[in-house]
Structures are given as structure tokens and as C-alpha cells.
Rosetta silent file (secondary structure, phi, psi, omega in degrees, C-alpha in Angstrom):
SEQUENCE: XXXXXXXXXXXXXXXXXXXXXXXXXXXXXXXXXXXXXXXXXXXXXXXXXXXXXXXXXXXXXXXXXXXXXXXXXXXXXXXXXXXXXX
SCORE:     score description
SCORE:     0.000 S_00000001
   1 L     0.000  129.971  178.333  105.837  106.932   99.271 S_00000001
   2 L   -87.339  173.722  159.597  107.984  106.626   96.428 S_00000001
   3 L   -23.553  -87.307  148.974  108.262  104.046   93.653 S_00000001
   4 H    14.266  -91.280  176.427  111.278  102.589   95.810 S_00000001
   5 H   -83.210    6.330 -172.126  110.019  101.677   98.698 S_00000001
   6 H   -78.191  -39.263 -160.492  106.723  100.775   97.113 S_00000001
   7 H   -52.918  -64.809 -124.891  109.255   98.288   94.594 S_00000001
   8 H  -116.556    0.051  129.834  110.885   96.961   97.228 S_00000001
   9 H   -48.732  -56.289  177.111  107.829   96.533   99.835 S_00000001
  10 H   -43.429  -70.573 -177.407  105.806   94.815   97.581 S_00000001
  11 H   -32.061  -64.634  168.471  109.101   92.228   97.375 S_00000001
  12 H   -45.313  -58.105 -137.152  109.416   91.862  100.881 S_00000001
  13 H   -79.321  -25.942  138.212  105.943   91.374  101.294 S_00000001
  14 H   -16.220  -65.350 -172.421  106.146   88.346   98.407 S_00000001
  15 H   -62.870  -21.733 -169.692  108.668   86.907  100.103 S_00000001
  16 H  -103.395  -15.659  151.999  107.175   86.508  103.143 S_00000001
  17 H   -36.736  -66.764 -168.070  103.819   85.010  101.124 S_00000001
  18 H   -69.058  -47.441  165.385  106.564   82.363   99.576 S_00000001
  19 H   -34.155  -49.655  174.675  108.128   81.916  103.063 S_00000001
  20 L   -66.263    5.105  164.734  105.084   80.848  104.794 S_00000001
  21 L  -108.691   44.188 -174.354  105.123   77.652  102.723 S_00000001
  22 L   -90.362  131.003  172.605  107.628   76.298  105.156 S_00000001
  23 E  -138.067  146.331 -179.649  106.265   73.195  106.942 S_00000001
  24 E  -126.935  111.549  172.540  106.904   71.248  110.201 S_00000001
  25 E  -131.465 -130.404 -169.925  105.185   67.901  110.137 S_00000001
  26 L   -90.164  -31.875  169.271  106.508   64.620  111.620 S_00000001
  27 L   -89.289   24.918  167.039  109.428   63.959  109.400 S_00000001
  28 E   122.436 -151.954 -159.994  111.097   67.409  110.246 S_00000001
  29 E  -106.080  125.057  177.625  111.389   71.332  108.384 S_00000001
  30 E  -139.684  142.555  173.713  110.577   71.077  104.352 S_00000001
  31 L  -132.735  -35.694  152.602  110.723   74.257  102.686 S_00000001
  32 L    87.189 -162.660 -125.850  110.610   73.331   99.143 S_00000001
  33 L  -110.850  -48.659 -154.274  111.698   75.586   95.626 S_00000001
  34 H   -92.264   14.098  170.307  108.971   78.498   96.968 S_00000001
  35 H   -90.014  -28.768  176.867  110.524   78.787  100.308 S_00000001
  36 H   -78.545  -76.921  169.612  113.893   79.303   98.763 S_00000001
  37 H     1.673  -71.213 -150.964  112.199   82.276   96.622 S_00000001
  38 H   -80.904  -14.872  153.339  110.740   83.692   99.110 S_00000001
  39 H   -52.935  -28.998 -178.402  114.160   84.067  101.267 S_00000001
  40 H  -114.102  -12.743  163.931  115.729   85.470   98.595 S_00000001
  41 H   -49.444  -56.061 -174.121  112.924   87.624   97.507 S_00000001
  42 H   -66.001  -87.765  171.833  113.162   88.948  101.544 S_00000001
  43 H    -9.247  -35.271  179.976  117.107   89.374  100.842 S_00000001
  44 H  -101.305  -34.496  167.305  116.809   91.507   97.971 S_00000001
  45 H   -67.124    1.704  153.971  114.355   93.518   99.139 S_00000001
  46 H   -91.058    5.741  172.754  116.860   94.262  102.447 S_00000001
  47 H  -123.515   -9.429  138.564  119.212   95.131  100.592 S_00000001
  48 H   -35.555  -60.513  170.784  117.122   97.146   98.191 S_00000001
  49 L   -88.676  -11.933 -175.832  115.860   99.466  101.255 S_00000001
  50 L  -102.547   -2.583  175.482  119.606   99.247  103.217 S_00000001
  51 H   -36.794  -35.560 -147.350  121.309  100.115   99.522 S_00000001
  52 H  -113.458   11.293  154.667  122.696  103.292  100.232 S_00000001
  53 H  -104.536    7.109  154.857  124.378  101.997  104.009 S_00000001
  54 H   -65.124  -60.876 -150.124  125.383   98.999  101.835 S_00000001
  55 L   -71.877  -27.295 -173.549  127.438  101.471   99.587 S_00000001
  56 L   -88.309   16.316 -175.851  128.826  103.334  102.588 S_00000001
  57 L    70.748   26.696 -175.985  130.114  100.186  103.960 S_00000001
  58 L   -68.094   89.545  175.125  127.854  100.021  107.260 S_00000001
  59 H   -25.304  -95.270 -165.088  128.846   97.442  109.596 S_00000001
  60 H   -55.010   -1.002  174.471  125.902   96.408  111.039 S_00000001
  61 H  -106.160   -8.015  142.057  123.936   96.441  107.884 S_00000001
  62 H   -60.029  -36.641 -152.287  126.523   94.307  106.466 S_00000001
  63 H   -68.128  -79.529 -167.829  127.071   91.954  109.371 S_00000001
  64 H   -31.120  -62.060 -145.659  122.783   91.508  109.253 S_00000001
  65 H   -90.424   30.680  150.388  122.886   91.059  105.422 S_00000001
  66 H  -144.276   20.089  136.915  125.400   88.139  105.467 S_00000001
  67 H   -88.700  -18.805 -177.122  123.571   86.363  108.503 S_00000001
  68 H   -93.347  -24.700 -178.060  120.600   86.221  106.201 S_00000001
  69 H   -76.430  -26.315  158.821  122.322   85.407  103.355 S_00000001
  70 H   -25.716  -73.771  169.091  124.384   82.973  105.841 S_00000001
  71 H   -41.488  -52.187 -178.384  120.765   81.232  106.518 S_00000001
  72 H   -46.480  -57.600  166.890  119.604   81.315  102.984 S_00000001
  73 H   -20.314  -77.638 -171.913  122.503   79.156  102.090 S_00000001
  74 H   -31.879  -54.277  159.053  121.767   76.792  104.863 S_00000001
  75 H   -73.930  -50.000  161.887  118.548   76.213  103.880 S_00000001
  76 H   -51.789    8.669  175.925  119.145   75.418  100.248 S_00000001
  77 H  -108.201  -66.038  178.310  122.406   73.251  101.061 S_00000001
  78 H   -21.160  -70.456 -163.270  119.184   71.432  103.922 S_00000001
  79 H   -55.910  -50.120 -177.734  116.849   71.172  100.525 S_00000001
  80 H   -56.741  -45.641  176.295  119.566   69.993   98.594 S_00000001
  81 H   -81.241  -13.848  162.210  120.503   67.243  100.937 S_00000001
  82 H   -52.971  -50.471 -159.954  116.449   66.228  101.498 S_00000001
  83 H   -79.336  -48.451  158.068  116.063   65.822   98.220 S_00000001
  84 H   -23.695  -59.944 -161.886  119.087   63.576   97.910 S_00000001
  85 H   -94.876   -3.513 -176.882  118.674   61.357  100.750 S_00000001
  86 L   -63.743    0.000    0.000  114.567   61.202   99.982 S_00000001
């Protein structure tokens, strides 16, 4: 295993650490500052192991990597309007 995929395991596996502080309780879905992290943590580490079909222009690994980045949004536009209306 190289350096690489160790780098960009590790990231992933962060991310999905920060992800898991995601909550469902009776007033709805709260994800809070380390939920956003850890989403974008998982993003860079997909595009970190998909780099070199990113550079060749690969449809479906673009397609994928702007529905998650799609999502990511979504939820931080979500947080952003929680915290407003809170």
C-alpha cells in the first residue's frame, strides 16, 4: 500500500468518524460544523483516489463527484437555514 492510498484512506475513514455525528431526534436531521467536515473530508478523499479518471475527464466519476458535492451543498445551505430560523 502506498503513501496514497494510505493518505487518502485515513481521510475517508475521518470523514466518516465526523459523519456519524449526524442526528435524528424529534425536531428533525441536525448535522452540525463536524458533519459538514466530515462530508467534505469523504469528498476529498474521492476525489483523491478517482484523481487520475478526474484528469481524463471520466463521466461517471464526474457525474458521482458532483452528486456528492451536489449533497454537500444541500446540507450546509439545511445548516445554514437551522441555524437561522433556531
Amino acid at each position: 500500500m502506498n503513501k496514497k492510498q494510505l493518505l487518502f484512506g485515513l481521510l475517508f475513514g475521518l470523514g466518516l468518524f465526523f459523519t456519524a455525528s449526524y442526528s435524528i431526534d424529534n425536531r428533525g436531521f441536525h448535522s452540525g460544523i463536524y458533519g459538514v467536515i466530515g462530508c467534505l473530508l469523504m469528498l476529498s478523499a474521492y476525489c483523491g483516489f478517482n484523481w487520475d479518471k478526474l484528469k481524463a475527464h471520466d463521466h461517471h466519476t464526474r457525474l458521482i463527484l458532483g452528486w456528492i458535492t451536489g449533497i454537500t451543498i444541500l446540507i450546509v445551505i439545511l445548516d445554514i437555514a437551522e441555524a437561522v430560523l433556531a
